[in-house]
C-alpha positions as YAML, in Angstrom:
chain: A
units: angstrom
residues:
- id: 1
  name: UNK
  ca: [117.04, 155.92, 58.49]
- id: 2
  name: UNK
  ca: [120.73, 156.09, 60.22]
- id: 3
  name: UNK
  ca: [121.72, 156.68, 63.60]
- id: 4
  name: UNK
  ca: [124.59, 157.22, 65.45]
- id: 5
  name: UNK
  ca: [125.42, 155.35, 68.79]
- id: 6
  name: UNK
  ca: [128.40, 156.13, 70.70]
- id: 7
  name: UNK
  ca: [129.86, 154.80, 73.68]
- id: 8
  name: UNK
  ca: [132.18, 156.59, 75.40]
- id: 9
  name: UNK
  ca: [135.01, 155.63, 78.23]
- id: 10
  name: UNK
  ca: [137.62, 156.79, 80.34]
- id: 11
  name: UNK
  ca: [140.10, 155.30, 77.82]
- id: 12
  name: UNK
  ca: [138.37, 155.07, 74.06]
- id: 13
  name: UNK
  ca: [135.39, 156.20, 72.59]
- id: 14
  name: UNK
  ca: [133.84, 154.40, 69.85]
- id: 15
  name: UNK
  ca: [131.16, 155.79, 67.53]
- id: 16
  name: UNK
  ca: [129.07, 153.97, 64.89]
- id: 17
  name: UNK
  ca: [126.45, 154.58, 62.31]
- id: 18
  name: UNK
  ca: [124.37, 152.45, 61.25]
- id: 19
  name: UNK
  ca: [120.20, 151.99, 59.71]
- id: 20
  name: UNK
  ca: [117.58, 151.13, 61.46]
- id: 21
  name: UNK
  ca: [118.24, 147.15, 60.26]
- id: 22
  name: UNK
  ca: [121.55, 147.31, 61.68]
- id: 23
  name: UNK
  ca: [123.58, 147.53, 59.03]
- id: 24
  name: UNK
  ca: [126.94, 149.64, 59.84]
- id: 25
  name: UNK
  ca: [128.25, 152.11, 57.31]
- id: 26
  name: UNK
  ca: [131.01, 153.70, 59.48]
- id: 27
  name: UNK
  ca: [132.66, 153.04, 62.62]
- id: 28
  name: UNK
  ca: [135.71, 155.44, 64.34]
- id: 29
  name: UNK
  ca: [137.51, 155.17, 67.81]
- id: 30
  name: UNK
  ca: [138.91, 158.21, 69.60]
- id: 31
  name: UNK
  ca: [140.31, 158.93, 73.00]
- id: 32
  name: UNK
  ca: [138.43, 159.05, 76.52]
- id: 33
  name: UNK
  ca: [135.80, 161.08, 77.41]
- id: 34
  name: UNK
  ca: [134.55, 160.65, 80.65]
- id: 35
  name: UNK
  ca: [134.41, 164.31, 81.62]
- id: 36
  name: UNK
  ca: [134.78, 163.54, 84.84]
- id: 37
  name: UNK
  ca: [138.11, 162.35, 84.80]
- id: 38
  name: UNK
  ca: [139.64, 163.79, 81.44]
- id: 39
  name: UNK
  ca: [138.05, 167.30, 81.73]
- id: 40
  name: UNK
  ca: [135.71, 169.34, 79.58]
- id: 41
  name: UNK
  ca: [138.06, 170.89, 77.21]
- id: 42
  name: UNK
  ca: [139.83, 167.32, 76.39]
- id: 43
  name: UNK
  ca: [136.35, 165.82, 75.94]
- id: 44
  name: UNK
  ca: [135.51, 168.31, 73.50]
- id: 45
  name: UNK
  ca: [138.67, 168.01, 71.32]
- id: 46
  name: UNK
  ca: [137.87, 164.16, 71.50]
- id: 47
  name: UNK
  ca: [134.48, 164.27, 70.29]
- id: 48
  name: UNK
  ca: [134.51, 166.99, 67.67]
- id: 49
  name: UNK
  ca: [137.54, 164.26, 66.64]
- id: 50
  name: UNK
  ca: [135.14, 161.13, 66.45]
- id: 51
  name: UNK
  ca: [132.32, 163.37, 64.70]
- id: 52
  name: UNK
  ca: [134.85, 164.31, 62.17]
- id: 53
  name: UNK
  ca: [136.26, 160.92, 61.36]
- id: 54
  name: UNK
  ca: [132.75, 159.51, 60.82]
- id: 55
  name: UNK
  ca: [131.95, 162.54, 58.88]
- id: 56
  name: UNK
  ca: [135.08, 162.09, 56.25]
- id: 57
  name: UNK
  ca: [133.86, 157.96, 56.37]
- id: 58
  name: UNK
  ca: [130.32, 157.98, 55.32]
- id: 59
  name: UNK
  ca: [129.97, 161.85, 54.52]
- id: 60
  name: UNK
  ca: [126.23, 161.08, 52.62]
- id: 61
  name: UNK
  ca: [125.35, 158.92, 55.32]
- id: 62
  name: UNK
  ca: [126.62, 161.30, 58.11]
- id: 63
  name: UNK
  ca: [124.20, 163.76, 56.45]
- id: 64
  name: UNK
  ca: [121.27, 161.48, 56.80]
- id: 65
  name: UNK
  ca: [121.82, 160.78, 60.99]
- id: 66
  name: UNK
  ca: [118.60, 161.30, 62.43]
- id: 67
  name: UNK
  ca: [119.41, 160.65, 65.96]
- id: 68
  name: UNK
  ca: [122.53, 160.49, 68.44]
- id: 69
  name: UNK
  ca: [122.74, 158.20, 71.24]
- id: 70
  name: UNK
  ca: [125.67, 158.65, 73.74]
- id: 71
  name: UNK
  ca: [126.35, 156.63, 76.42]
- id: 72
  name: UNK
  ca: [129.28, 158.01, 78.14]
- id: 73
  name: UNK
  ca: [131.14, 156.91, 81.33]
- id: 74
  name: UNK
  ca: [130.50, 160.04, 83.80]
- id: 75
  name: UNK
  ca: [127.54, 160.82, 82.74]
- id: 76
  name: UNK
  ca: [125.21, 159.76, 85.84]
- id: 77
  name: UNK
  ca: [123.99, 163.60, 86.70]
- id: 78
  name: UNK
  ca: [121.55, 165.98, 85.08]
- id: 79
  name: UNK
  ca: [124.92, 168.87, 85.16]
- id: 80
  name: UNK
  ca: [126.98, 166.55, 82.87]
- id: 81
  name: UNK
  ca: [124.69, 165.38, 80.41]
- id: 82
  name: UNK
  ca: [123.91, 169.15, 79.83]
- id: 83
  name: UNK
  ca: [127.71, 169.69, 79.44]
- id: 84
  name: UNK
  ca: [128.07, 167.07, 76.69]
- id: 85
  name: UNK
  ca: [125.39, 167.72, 74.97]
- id: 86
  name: UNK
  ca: [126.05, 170.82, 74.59]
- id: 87
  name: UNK
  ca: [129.75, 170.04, 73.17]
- id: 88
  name: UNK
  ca: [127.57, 167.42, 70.65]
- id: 89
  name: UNK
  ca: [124.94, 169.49, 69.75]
- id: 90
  name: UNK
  ca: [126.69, 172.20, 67.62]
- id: 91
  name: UNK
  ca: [128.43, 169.73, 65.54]
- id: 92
  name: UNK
  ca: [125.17, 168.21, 63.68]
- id: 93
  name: UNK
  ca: [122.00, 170.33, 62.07]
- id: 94
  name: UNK
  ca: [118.96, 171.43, 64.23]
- id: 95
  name: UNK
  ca: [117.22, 168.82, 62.99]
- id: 96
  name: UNK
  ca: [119.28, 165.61, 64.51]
- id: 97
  name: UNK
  ca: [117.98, 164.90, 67.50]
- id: 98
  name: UNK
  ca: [120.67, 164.08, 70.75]
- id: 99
  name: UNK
  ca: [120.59, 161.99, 73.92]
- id: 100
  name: UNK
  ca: [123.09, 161.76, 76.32]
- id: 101
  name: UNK
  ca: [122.82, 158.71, 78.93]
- id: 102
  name: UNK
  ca: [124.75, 156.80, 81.45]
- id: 103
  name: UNK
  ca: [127.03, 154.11, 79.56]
- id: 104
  name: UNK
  ca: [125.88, 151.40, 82.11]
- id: 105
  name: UNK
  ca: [122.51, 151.22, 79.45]
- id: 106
  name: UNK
  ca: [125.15, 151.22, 76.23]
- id: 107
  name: UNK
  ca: [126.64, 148.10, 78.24]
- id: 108
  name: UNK
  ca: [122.86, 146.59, 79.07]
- id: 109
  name: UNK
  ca: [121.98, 146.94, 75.27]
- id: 110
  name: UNK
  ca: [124.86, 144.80, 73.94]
- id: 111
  name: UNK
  ca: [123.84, 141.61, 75.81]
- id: 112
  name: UNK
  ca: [119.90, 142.18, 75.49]
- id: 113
  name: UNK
  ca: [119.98, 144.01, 72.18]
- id: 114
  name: UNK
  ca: [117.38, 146.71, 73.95]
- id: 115
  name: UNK
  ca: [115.51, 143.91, 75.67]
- id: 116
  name: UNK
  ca: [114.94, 144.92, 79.97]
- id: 117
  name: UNK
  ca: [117.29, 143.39, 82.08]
- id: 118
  name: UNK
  ca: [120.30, 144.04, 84.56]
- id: 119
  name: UNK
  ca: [123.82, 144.15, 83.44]
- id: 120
  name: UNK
  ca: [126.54, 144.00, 86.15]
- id: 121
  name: UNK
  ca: [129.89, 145.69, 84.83]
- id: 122
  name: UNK
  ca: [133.18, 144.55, 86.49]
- id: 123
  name: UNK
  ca: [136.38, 146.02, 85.40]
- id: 124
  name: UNK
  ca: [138.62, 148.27, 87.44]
- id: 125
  name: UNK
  ca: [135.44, 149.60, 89.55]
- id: 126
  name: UNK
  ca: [131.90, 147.74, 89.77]
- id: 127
  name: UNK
  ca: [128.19, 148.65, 89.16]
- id: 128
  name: UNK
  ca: [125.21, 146.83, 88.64]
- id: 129
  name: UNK
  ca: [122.44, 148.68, 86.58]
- id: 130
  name: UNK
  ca: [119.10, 147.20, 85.27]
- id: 131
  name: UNK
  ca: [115.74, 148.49, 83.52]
- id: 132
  name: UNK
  ca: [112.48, 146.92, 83.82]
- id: 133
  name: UNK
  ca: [109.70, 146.52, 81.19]
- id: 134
  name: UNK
  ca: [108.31, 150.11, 82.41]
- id: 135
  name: UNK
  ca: [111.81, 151.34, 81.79]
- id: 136
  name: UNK
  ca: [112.22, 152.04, 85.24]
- id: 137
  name: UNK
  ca: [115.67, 152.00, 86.00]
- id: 138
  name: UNK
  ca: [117.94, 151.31, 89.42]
- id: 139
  name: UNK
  ca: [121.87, 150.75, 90.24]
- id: 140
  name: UNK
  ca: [123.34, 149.23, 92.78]
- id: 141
  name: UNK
  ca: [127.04, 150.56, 93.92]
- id: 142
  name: UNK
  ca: [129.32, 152.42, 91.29]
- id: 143
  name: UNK
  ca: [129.98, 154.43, 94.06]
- id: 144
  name: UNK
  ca: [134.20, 154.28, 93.67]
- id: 145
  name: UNK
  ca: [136.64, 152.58, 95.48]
- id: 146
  name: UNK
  ca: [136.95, 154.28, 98.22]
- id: 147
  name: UNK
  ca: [132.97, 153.74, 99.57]
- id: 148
  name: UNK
  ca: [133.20, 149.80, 98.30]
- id: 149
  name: UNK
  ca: [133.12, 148.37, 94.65]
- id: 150
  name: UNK
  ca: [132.89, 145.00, 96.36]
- id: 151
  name: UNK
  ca: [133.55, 142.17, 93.24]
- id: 152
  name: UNK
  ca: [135.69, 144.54, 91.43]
- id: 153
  name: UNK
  ca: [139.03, 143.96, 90.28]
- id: 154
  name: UNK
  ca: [140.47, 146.72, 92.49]
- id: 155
  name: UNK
  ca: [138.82, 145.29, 95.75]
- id: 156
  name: UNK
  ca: [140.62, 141.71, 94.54]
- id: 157
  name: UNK
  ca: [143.92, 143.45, 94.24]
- id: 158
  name: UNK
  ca: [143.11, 145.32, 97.50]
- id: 159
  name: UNK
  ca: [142.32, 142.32, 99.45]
- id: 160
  name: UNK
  ca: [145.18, 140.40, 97.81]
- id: 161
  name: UNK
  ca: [147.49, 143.23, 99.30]
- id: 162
  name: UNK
  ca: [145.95, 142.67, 102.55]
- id: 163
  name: UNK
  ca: [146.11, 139.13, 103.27]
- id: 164
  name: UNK
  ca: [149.86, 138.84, 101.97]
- id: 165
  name: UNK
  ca: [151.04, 141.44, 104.48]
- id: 166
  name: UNK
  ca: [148.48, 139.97, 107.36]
- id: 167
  name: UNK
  ca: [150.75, 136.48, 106.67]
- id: 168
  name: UNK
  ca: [153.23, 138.59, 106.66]
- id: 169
  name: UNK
  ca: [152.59, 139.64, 110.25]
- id: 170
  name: UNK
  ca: [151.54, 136.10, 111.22]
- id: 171
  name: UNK
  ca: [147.78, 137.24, 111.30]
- id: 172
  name: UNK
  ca: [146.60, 134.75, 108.75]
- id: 173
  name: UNK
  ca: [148.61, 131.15, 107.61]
- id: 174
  name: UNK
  ca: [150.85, 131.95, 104.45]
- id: 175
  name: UNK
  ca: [149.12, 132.53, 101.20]
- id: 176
  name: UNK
  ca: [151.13, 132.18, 97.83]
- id: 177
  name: UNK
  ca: [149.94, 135.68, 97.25]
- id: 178
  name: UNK
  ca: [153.25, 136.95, 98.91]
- id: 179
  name: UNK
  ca: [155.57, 134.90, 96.84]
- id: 180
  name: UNK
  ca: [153.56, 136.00, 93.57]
- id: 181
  name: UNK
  ca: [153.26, 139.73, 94.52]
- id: 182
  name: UNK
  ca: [157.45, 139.88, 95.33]
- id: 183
  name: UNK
  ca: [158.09, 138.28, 92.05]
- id: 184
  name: UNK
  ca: [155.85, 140.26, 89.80]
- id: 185
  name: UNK
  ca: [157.35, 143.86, 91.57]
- id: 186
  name: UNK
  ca: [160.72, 142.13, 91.00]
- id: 187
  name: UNK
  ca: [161.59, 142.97, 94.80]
- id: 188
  name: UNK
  ca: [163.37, 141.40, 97.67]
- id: 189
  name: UNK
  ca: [160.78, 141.66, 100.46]
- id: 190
  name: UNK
  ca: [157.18, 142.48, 100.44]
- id: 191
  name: UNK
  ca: [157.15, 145.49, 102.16]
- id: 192
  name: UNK
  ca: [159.65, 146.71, 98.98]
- id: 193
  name: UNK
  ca: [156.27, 146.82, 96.83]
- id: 194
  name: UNK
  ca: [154.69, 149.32, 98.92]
- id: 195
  name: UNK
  ca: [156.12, 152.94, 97.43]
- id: 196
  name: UNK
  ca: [156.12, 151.09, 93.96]
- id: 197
  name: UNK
  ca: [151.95, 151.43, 94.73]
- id: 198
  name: UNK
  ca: [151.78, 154.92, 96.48]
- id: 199
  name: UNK
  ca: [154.11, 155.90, 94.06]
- id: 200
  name: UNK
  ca: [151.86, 155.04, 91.00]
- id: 201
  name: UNK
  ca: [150.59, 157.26, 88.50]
- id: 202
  name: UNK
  ca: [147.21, 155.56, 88.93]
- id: 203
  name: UNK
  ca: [147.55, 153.34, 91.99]
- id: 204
  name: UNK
  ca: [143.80, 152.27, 91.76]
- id: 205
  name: UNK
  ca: [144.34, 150.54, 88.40]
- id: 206
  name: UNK
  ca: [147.77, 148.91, 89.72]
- id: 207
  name: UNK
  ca: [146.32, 147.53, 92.27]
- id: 208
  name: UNK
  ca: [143.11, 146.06, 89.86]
- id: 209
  name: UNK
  ca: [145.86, 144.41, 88.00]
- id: 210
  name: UNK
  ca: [146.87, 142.30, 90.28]
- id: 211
  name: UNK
  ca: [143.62, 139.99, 90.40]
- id: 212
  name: UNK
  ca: [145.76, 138.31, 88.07]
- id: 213
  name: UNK
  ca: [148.22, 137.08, 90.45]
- id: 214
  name: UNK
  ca: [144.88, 136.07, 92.85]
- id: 215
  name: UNK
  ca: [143.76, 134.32, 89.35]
- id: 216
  name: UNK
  ca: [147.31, 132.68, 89.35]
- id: 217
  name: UNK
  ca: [147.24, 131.51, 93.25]
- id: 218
  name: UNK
  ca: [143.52, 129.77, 92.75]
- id: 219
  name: UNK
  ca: [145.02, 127.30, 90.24]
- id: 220
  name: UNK
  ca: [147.46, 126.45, 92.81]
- id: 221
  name: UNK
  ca: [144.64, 126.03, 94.90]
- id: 222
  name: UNK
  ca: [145.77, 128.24, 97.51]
- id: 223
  name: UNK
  ca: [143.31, 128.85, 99.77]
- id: 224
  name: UNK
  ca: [143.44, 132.77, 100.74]
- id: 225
  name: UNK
  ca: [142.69, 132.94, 97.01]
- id: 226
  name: UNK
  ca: [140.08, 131.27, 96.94]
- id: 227
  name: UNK
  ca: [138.32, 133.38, 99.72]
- id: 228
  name: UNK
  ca: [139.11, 136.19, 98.37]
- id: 229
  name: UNK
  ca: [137.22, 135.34, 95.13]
- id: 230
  name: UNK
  ca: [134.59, 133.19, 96.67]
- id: 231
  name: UNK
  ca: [134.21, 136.88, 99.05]
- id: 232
  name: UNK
  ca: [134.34, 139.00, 96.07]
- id: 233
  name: UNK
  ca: [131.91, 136.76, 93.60]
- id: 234
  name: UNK
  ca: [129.25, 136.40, 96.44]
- id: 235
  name: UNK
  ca: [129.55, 140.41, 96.62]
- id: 236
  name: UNK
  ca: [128.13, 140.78, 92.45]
- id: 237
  name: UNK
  ca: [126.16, 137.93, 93.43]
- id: 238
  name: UNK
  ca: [124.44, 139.96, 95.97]
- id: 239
  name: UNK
  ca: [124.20, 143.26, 94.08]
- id: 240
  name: UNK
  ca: [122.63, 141.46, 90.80]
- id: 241
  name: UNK
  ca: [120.25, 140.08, 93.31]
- id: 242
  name: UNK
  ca: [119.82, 143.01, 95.66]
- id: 243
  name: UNK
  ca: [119.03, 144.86, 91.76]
- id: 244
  name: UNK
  ca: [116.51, 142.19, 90.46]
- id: 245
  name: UNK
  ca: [114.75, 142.23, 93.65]
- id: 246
  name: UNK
  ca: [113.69, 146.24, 93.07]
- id: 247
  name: UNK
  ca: [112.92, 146.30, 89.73]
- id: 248
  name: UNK
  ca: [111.34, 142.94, 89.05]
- id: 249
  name: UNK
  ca: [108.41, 141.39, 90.80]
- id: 250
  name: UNK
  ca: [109.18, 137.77, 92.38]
- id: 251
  name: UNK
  ca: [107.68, 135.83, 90.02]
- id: 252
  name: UNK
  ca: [108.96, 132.64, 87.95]
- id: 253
  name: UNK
  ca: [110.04, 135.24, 85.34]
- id: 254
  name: UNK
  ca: [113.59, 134.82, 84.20]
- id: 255
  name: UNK
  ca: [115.87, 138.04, 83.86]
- id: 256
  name: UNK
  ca: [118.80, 138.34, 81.67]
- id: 257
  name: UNK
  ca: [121.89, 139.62, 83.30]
- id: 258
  name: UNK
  ca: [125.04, 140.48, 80.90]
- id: 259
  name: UNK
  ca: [128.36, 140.15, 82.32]
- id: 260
  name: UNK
  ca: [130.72, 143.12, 81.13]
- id: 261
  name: UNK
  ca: [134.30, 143.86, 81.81]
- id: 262
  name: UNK
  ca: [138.05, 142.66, 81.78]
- id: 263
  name: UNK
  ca: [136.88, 140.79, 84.96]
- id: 264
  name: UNK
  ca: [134.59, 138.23, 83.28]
- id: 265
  name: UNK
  ca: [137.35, 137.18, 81.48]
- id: 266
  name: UNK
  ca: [137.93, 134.89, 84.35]
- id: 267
  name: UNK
  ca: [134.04, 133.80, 84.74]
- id: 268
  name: UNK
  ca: [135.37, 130.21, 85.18]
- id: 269
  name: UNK
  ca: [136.72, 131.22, 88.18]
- id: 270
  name: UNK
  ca: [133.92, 133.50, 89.58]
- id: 271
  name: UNK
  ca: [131.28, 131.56, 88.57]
- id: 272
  name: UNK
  ca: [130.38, 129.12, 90.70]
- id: 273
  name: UNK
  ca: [130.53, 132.11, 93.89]
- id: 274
  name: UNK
  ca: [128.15, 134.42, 92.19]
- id: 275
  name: UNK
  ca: [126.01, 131.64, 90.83]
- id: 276
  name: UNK
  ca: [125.16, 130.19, 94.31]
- id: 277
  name: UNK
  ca: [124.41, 133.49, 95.70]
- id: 278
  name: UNK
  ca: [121.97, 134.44, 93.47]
- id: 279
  name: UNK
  ca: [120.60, 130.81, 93.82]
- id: 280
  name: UNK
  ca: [120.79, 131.17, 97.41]
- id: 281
  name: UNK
  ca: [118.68, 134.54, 97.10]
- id: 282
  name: UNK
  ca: [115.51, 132.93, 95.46]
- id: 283
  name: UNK
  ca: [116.11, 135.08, 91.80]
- id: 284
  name: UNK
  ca: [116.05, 133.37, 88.45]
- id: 285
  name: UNK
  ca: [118.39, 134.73, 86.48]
- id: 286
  name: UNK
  ca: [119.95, 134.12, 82.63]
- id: 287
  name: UNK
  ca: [123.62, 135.00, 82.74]
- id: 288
  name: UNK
  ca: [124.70, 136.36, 79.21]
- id: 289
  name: UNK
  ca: [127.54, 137.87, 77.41]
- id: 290
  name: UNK
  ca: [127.85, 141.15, 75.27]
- id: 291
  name: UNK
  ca: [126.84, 139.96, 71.71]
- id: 292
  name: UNK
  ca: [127.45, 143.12, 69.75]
- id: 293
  name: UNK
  ca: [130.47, 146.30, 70.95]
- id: 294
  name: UNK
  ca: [129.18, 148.74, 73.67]
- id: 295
  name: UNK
  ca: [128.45, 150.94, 70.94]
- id: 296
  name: UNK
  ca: [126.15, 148.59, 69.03]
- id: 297
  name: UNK
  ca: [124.31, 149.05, 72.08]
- id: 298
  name: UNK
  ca: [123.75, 152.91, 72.23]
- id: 299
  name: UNK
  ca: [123.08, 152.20, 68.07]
- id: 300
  name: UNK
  ca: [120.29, 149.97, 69.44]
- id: 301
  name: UNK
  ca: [119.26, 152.71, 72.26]
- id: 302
  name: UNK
  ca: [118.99, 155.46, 69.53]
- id: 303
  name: UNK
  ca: [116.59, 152.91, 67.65]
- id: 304
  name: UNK
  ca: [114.50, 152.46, 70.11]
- id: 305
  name: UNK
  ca: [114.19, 156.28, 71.07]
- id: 306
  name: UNK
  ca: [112.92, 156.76, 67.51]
- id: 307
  name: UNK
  ca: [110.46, 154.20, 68.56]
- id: 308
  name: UNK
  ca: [111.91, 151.27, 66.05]
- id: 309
  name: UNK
  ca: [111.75, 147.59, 66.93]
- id: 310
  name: UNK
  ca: [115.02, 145.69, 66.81]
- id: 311
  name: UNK
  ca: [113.94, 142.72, 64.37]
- id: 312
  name: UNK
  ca: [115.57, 139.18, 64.86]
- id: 313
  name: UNK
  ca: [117.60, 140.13, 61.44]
- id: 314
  name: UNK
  ca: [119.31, 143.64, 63.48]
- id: 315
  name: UNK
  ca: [122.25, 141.09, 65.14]
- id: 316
  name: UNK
  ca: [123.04, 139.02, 62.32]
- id: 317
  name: UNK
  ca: [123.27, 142.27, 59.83]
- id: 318
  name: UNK
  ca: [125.07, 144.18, 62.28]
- id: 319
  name: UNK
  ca: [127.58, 141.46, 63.30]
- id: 320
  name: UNK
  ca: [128.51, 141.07, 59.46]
- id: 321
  name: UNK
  ca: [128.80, 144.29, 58.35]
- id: 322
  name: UNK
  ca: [130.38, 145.92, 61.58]
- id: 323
  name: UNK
  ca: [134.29, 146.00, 60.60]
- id: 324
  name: UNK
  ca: [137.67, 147.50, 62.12]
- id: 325
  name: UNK
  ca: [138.92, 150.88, 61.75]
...
């Protein structure tokens, strides 16, 4: 049996089909499709674009797709999972069955392969998400920037903003954060940066790029810097906690929590902060990584909604056959 899992994001959206053992036959990548962001009529053109390049890929196998998951960025409400699945539907037979979730389980799936758990996604914006083994599910912010995403890279930028104009105003002792924000906007004086970032096409991610620079200032061991991420760390530290506290009971039980996003790239630095919260909370946790793409994971999610066990051969086979476009 194939299935198709797809994971869509505000920037790409991959799709992938694959059988039941894992075993991938095709595998596209289109634009974003969060339909929040990009708009209905864009998402459309997008997906009817991913459904066709599969299509022209594995055309026998395509024919043979019993079920679709999608796990696509914006789709947290009842009102936009109708609107995408209603842009998927047309484009397979009656027959294929279609389910249209939040990409926070997507993201789950490729650290626990379909196993319960929590997975705490920190890129741009934050959110922790978890299911338990009655596949109840919970979240914990993902509520945008401007209502928190505490531990995401925009509120590092943010706060990296703040303290270097706080020393600025001799609020706070000097932080190298000034020096290294001048010299990556090229300008004279700090307050020089500030149209550059009201100015900004996208002044939210701008600003998340800079955790960089608050990356850069911790291996000089300045010391703002190192609040700021200790701050920031003990923030996903809480959520993960705050998350394993209402979906699992207090046992001695051990719950798996993946770590996605550009953030984690810099776990060495963020570790030891969210580490001792969760510690500090009483929760028993195994921190893992994403062992197959996103989209592996809505492949696994469609598997599972056909009521098919994920074997201990599923990873290996789709690891090795799972190939770039």
């Amino acid at each position: 049996m194939y299935v198709l899992g797809i994971d869509g994001g505000g920037t790409k959206t991959t799709g992938i089909i694959a059988t039941s053992k894992g075993e991938v036959v095709a595998k596209a990548t289109v634009g974003g499709t969060n339909i929040n962001s990009t708009g209905k009529i864009a998402v459309q053109s997008e997906l009817q674009k991913l459904i066709r390049e599969l299509k022209e890929l594995a055309p026998q196998n395509f024919l043979l797709v019993k079920r679709v998951f999608a796990g696509m960025a914006g789709a947290g409400n009842i009102t936009n999972q109708d609107a995408l699945k209603a842009i998927l539907q047309p484009l397979f037979s009656s027959e294929v069955s279609i389910t249209i979730d939040h990409d926070a389980i997507t993201a789950l799936y490729s650290g626990t392969i379909g196993k319960p758990g929590v997975v705490q996604i920190a890129g741009t914006g934050a959110i922790t998400y978890g299911v338990n083994e009655a596949s109840d599910r919970a979240r914990v912010g993902g509520w945008g920037h401007l209502f928190g995403d505490q531990g995401s890279g925009y509120a590092i930028g943010r706060d990296a903003l703040e303290a270097a104009f706080k020393a600025r105003d001799g609020l706070i002792e000097q932080t190298v954060l000034s020096d290294l924000l001048i010299q990556h906007f090229n300008k004279e004086e700090l307050p020089d940066i500030i149209p550059v970032i009201y100015q900004a096409e996208n002044p939210k991610k701008l600003i998340s790029s800079l955790t960089v620079l608050v990356m850069k200032a911790v291996e000089r061991n300045d010391l703002m810097a190192k609040h700021i991420i200790d701050q920031n760390g003990a923030e996903l530290g809480l959520a993960i906690s705050a998350l394993v506290k209402q979906l699992f009971s207090q046992g001695n039980d051990v719950i798996r929590v993946v770590l996605v996003g550009g953030l984690f790239n810099r776990y060495d630095v963020l570790k030891e902060s969210i580490e001792r919260t969760i510690k500090n909370e009483g929760i028993h946790v195994d921190i893992i990584f994403p062992k197959i793409l996103p989209a592996g994971g809505a492949v696994v999610a469609a598997l599972l909604e056909e009521n098919i066990e994920i074997d201990e051969y599923f990873l290996e086979t789709f690891n090795r056959t799972n190939y770039d476009n």
